[in-house]
DOPA-262526 format. One record per residue (C-alpha): residue number from 1; residue in one letter; chain; x, y, z. Coordinates in steps of 0.5 Angstrom, whole numbers, padded with zeros to 4 digits. Layout:
DOPA-262526
<rec><num>NUM</num><residuo>A</residuo><cadena>A</cadena><px>X</px><py>Y</py><pz>Z</pz></rec>
...
END
This chain:
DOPA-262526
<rec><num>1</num><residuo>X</residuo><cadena>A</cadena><px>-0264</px><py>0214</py><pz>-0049</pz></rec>
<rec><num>2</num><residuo>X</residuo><cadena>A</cadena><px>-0267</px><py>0217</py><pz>-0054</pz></rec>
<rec><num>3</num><residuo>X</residuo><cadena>A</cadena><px>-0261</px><py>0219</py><pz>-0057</pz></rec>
<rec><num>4</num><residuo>X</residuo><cadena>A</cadena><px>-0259</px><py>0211</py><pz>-0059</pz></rec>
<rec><num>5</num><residuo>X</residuo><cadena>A</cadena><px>-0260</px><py>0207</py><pz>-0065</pz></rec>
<rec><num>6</num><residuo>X</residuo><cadena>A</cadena><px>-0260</px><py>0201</py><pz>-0062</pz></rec>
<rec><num>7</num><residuo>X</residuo><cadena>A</cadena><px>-0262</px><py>0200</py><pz>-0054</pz></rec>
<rec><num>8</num><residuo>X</residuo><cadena>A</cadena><px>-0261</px><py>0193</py><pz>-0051</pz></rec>
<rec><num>9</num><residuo>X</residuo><cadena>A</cadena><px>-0269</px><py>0192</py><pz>-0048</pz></rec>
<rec><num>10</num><residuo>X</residuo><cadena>A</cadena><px>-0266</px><py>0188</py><pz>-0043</pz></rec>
<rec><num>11</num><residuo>X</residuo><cadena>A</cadena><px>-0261</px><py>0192</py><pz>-0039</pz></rec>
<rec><num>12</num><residuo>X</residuo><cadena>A</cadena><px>-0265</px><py>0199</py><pz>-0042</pz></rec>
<rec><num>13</num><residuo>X</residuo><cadena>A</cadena><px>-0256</px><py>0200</py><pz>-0045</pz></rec>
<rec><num>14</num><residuo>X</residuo><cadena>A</cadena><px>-0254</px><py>0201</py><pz>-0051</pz></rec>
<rec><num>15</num><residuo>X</residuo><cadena>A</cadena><px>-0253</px><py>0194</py><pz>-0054</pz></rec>
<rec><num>16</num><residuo>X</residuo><cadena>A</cadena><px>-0246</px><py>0192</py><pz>-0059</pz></rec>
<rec><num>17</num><residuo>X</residuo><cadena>A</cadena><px>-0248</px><py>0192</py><pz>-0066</pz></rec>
<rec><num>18</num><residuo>X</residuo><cadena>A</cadena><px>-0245</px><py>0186</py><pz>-0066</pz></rec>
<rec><num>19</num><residuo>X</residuo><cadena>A</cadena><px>-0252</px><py>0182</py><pz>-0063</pz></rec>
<rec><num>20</num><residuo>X</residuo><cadena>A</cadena><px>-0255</px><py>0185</py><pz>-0068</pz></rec>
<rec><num>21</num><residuo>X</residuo><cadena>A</cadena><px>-0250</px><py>0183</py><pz>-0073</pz></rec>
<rec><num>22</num><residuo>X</residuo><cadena>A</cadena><px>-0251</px><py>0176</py><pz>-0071</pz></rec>
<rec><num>23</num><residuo>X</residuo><cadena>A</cadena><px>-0258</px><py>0175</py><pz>-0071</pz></rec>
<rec><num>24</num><residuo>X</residuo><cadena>A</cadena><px>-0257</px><py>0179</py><pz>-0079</pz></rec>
<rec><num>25</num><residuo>X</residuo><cadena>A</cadena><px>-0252</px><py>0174</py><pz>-0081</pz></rec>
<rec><num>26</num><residuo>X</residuo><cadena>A</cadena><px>-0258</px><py>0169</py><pz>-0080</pz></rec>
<rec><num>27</num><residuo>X</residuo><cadena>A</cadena><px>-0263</px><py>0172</py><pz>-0084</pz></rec>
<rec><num>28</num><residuo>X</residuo><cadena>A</cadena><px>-0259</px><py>0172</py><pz>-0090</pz></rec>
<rec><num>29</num><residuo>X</residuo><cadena>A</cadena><px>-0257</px><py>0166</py><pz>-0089</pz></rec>
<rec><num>30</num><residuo>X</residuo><cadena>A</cadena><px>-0264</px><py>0164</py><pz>-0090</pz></rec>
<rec><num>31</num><residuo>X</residuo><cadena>A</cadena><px>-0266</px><py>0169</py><pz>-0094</pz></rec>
<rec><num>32</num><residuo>X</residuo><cadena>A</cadena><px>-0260</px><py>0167</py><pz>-0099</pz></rec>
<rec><num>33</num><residuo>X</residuo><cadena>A</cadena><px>-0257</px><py>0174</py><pz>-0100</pz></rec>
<rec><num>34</num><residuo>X</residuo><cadena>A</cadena><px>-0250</px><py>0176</py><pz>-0098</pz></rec>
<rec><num>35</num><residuo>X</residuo><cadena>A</cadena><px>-0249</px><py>0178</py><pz>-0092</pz></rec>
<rec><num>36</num><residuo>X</residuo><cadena>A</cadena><px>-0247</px><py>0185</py><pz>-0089</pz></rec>
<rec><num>37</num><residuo>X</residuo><cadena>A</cadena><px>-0247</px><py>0188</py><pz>-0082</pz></rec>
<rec><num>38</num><residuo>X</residuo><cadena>A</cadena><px>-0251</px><py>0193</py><pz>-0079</pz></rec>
<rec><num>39</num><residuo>X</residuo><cadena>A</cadena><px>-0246</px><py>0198</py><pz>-0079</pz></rec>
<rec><num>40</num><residuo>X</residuo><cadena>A</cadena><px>-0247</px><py>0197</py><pz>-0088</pz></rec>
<rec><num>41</num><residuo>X</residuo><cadena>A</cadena><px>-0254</px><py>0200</py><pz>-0087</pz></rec>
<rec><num>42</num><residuo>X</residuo><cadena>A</cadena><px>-0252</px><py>0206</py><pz>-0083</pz></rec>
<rec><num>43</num><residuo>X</residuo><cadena>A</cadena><px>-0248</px><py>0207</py><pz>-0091</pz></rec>
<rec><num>44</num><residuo>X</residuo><cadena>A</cadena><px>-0255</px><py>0205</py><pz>-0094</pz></rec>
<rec><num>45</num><residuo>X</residuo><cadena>A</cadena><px>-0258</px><py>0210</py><pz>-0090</pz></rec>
<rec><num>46</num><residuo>X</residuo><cadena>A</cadena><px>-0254</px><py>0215</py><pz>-0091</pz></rec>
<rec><num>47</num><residuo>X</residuo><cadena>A</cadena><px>-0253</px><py>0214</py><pz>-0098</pz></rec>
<rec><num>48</num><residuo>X</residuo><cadena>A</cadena><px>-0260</px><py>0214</py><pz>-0100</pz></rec>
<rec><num>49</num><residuo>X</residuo><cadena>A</cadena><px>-0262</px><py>0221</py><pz>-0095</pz></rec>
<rec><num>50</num><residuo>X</residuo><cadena>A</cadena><px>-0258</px><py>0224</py><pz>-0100</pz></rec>
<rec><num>51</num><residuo>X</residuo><cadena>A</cadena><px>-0259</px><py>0221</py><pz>-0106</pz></rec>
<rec><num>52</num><residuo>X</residuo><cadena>A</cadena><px>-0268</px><py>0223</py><pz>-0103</pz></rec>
<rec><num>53</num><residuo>X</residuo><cadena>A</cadena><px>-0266</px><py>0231</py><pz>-0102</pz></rec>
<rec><num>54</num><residuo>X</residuo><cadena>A</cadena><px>-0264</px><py>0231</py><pz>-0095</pz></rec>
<rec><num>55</num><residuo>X</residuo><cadena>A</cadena><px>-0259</px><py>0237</py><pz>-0094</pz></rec>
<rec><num>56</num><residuo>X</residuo><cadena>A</cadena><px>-0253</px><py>0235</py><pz>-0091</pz></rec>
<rec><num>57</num><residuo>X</residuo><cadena>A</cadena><px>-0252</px><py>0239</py><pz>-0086</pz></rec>
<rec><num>58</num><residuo>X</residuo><cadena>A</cadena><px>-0259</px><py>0235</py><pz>-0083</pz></rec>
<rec><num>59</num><residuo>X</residuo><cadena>A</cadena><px>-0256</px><py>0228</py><pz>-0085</pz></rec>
<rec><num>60</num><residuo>X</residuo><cadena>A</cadena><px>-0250</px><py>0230</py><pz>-0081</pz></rec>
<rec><num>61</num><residuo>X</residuo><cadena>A</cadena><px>-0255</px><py>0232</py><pz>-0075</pz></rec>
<rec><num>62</num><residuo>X</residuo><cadena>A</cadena><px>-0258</px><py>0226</py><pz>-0075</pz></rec>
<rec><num>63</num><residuo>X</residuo><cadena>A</cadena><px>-0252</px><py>0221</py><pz>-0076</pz></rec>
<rec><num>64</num><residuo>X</residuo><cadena>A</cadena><px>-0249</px><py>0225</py><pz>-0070</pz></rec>
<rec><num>65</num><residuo>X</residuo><cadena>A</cadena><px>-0242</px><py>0227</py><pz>-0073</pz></rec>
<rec><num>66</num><residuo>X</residuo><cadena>A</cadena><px>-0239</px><py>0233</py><pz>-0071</pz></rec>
<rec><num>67</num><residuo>X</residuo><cadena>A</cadena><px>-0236</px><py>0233</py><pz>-0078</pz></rec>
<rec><num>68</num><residuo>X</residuo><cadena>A</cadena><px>-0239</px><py>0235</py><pz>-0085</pz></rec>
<rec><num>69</num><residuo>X</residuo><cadena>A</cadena><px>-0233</px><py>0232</py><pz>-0087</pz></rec>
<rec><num>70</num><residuo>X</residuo><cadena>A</cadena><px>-0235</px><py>0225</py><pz>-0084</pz></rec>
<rec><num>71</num><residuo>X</residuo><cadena>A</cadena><px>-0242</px><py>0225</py><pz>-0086</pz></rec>
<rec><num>72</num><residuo>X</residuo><cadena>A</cadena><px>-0240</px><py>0227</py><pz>-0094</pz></rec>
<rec><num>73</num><residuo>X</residuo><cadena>A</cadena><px>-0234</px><py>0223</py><pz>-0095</pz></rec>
<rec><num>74</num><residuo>X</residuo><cadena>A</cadena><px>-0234</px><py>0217</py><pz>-0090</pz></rec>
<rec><num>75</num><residuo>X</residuo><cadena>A</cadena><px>-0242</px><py>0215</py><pz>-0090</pz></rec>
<rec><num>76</num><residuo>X</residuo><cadena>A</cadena><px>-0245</px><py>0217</py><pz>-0097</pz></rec>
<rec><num>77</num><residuo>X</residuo><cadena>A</cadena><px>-0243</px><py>0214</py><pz>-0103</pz></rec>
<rec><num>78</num><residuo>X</residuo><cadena>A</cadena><px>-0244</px><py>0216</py><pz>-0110</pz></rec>
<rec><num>79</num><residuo>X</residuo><cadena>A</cadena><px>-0248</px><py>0210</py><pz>-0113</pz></rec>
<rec><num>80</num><residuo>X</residuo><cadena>A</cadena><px>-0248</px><py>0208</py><pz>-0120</pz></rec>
<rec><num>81</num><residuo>X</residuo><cadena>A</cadena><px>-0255</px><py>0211</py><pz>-0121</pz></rec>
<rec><num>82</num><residuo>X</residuo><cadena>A</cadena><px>-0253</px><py>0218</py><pz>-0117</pz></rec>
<rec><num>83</num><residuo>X</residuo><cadena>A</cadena><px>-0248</px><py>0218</py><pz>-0123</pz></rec>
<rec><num>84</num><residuo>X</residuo><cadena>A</cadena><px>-0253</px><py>0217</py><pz>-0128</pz></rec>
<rec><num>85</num><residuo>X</residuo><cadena>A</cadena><px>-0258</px><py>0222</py><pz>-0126</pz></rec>
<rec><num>86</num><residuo>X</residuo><cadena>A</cadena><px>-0252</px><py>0226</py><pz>-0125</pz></rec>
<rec><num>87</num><residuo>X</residuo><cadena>A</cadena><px>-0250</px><py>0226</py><pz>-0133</pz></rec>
<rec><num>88</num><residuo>X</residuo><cadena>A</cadena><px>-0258</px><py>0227</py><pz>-0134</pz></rec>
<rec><num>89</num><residuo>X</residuo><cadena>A</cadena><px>-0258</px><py>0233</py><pz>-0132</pz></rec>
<rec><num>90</num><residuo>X</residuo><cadena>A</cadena><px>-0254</px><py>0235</py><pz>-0138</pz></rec>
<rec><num>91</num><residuo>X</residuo><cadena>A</cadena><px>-0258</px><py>0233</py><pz>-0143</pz></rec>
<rec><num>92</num><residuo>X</residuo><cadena>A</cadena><px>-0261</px><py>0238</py><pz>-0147</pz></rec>
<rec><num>93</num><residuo>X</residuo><cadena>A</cadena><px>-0257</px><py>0244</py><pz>-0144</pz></rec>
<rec><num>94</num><residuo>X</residuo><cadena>A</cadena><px>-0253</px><py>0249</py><pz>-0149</pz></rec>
<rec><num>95</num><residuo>X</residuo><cadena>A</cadena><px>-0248</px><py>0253</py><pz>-0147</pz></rec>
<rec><num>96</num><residuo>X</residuo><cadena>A</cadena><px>-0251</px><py>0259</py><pz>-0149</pz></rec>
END
């Protein structure tokens, strides 16, 4: 069981993203902040590993994708920082 994101404490299985989903939809709900789904967060997650510094080819590890490919342009997303930071790291270079 070591290789599931979520085990149902139950029955020892994977559990359905779907019970999470429910309980989360609630806590936004009184929390009063829009709400997402569990798998938005497997996103989140995979953003932010990248955006950190981890190399792809771990973020791919851990998110268990055969594919680089789904890893890159499927779960991680350029955010409005990532595009600021990227320009900025143009600043004050010349071309020689």
């Amino acid at each position: 069981m070591h290789d599931l994101i979520f085990v149902n404490w139950r029955t020892g299985e994977s559990a359905k993203n779907s019970s999470y989903d429910t309980n989360l939809y609630k806590l936004c709900d009184e929390a009063g902040v829009k709400c997402f789904c569990m798998h938005a967060l497997w996103h989140t997650y995979a953003t932010r590993a990248i955006e950190s510094g981890m190399q792809p080819k771990v973020l791919q590890k851990l998110l268990g994708h055969a594919s680089i490919k789904t890893t890159m342009d499927r779960y991680v997303h350029v955010t409005d920082d990532s595009l600021s930071n990227g320009m900025r790291q143009f600043e004050g270079y010349r071309m020689v």
